[in-house]
ZADO-1210 file (C-alpha; in nm, 4 decimals, padded with zeros to 6 digits):
<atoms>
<atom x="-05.1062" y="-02.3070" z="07.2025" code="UNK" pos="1"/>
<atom x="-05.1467" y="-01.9752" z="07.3669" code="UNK" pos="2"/>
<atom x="-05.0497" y="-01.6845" z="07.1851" code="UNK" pos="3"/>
<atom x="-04.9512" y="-01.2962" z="07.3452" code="UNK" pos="4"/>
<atom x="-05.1559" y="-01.0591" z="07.2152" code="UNK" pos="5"/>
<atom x="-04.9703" y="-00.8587" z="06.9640" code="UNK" pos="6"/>
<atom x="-04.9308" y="-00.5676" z="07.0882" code="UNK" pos="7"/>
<atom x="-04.8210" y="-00.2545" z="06.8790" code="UNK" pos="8"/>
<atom x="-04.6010" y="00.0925" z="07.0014" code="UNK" pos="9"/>
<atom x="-04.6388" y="00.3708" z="06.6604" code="UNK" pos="10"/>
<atom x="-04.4757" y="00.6526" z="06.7308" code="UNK" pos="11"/>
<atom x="-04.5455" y="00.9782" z="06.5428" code="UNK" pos="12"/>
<atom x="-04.1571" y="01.1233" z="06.5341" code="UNK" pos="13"/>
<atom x="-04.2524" y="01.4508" z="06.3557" code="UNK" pos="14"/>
<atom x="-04.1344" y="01.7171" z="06.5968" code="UNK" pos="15"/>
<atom x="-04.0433" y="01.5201" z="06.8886" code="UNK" pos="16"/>
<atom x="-03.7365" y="01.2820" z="06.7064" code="UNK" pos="17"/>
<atom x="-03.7882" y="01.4698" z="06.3199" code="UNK" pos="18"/>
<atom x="-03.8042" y="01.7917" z="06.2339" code="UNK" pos="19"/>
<atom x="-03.8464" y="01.9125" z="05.8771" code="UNK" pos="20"/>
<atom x="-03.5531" y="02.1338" z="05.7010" code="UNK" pos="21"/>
<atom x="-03.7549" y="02.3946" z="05.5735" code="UNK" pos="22"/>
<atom x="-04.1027" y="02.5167" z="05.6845" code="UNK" pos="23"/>
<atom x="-04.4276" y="02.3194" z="05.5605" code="UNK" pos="24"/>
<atom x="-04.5219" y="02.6834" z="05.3741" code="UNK" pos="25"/>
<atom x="-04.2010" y="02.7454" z="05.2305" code="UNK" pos="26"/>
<atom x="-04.1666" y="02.3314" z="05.0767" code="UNK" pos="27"/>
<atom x="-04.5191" y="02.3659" z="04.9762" code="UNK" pos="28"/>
<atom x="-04.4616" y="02.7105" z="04.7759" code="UNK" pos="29"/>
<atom x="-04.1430" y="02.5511" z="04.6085" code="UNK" pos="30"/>
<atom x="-04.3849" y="02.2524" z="04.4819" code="UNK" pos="31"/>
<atom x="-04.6339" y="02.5326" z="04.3635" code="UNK" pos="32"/>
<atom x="-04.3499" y="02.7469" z="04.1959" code="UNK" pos="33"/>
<atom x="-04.2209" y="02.4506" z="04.0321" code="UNK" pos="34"/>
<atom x="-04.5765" y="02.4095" z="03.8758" code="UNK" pos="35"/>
<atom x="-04.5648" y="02.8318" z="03.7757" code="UNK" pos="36"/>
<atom x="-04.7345" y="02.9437" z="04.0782" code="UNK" pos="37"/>
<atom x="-04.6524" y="03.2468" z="04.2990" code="UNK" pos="38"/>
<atom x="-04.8130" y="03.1854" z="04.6949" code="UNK" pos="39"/>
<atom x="-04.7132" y="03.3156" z="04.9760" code="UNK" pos="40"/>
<atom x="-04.5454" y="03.0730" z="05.2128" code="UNK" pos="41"/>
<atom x="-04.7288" y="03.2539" z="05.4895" code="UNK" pos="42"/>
<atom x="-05.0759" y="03.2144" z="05.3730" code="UNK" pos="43"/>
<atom x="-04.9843" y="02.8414" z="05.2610" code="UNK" pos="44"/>
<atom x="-04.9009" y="02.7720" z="05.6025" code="UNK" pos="45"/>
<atom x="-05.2092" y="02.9178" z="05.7246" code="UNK" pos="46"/>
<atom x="-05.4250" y="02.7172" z="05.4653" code="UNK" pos="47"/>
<atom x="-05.2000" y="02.3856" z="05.5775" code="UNK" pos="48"/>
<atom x="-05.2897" y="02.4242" z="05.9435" code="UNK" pos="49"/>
<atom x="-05.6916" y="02.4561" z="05.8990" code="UNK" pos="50"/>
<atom x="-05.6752" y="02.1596" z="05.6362" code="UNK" pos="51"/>
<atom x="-05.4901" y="01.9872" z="05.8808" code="UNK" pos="52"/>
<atom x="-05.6988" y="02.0106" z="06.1716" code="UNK" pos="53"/>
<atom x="-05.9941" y="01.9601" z="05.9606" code="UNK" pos="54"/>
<atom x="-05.8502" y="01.6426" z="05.8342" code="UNK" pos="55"/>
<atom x="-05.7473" y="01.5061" z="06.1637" code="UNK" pos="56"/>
<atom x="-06.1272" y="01.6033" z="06.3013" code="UNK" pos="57"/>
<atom x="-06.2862" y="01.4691" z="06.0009" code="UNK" pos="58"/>
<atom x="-06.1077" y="01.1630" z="05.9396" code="UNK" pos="59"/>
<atom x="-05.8927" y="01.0723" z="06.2909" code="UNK" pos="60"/>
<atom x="-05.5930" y="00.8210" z="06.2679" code="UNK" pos="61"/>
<atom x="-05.5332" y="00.9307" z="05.9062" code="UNK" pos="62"/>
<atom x="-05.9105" y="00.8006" z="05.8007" code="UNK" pos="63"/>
<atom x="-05.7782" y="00.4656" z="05.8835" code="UNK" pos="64"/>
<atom x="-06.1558" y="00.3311" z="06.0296" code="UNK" pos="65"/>
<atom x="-06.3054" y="00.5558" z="05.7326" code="UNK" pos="66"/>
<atom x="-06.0529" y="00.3176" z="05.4533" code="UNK" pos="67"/>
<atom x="-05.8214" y="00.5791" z="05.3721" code="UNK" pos="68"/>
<atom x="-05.4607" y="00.5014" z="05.4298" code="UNK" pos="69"/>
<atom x="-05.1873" y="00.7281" z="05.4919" code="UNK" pos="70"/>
<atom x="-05.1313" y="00.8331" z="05.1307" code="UNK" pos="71"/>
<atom x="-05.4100" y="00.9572" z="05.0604" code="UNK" pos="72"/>
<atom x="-05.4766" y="01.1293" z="05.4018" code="UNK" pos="73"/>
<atom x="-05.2406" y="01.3526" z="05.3500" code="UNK" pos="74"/>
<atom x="-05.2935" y="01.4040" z="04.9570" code="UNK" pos="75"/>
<atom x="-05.6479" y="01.5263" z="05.0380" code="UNK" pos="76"/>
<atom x="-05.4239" y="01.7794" z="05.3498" code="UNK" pos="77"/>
<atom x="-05.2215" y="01.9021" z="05.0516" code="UNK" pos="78"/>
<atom x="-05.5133" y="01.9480" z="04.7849" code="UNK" pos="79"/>
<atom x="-05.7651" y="02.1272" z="05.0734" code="UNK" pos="80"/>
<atom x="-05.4292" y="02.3529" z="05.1306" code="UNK" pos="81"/>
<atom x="-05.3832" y="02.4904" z="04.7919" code="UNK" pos="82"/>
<atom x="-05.7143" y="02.5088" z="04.7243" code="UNK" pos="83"/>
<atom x="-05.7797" y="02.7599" z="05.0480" code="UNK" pos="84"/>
<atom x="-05.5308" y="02.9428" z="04.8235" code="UNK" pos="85"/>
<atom x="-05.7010" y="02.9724" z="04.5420" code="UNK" pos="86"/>
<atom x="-05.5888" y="02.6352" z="04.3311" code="UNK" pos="87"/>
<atom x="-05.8291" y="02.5089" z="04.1754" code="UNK" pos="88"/>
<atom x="-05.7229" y="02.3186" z="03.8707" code="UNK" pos="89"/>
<atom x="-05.7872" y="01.9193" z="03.9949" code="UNK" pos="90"/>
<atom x="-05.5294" y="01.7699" z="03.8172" code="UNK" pos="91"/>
<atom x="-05.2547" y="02.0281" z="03.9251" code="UNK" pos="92"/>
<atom x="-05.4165" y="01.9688" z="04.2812" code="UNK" pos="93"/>
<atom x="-05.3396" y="01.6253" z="04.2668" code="UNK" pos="94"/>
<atom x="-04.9516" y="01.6462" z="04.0701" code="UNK" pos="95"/>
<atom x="-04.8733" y="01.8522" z="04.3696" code="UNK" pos="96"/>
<atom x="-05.0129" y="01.6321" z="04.6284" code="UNK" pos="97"/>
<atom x="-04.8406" y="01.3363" z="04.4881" code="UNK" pos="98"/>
<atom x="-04.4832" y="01.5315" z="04.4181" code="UNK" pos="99"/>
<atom x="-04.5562" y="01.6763" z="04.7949" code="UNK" pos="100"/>
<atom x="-04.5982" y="01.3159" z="04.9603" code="UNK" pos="101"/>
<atom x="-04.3102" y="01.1754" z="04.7599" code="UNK" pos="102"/>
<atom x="-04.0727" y="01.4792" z="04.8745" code="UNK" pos="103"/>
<atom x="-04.1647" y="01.4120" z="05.2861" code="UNK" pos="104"/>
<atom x="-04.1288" y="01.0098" z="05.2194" code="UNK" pos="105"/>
<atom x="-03.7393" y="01.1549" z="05.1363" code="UNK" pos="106"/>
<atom x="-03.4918" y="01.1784" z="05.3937" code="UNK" pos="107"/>
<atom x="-03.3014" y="01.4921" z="05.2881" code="UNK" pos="108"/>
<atom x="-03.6922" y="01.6676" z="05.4123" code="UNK" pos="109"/>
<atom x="-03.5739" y="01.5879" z="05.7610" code="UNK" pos="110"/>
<atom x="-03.3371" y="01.6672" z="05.9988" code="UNK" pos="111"/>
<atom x="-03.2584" y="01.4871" z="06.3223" code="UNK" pos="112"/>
</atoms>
């Protein structure tokens, strides 16, 4: 029997369909505050821009071809983030990352 090929459509809905509530700075800083730290929303959206790009350069289509998944994609955007802000305690790294990833998996993060 002949099968189609399957075929796939993913669509990345952030900013097009989704947009988050709050700046990525400003829900990063109330993670970090929540954890007894003071940054600037500014500067964390600064550091969250260069980790990103470096991420997506680095490791394109979330590392997928590299065997990284999603998760931990973006855990390594959060932890490269606060450290460009001077975090450098790995386990607090990684609480926030995880909290962080958990927080944009909810839907009260986005807004239609």
């Amino acid at each position: 029997e002949m099968r189609a090929p399957l075929r796939w459509v993913l669509w990345d809905v952030k900013d097009t369909l989704l947009k988050v509530r709050a700046t990525v700075g400003e829900q990063y800083c109330k993670e970090a505050e929540r954890m007894g730290l003071n940054l600037s929303a500014v500067e964390v959206e600064a550091a969250f821009l260069q980790a990103y790009r470096h991420h997506s350069s680095r490791y394109p289509n979330y590392g997928l071809t590299q065997g990284l998944d999603g998760r931990s994609w973006w855990m390594g955007v959060v932890r490269e983030s606060f450290s460009q802000c001077r975090v450098q305690d790995p386990a607090l790294l990684n609480t926030m990352a995880h909290n962080l990833y958990h927080n944009f998996c909810n839907a009260e993060n986005w807004e239609v």
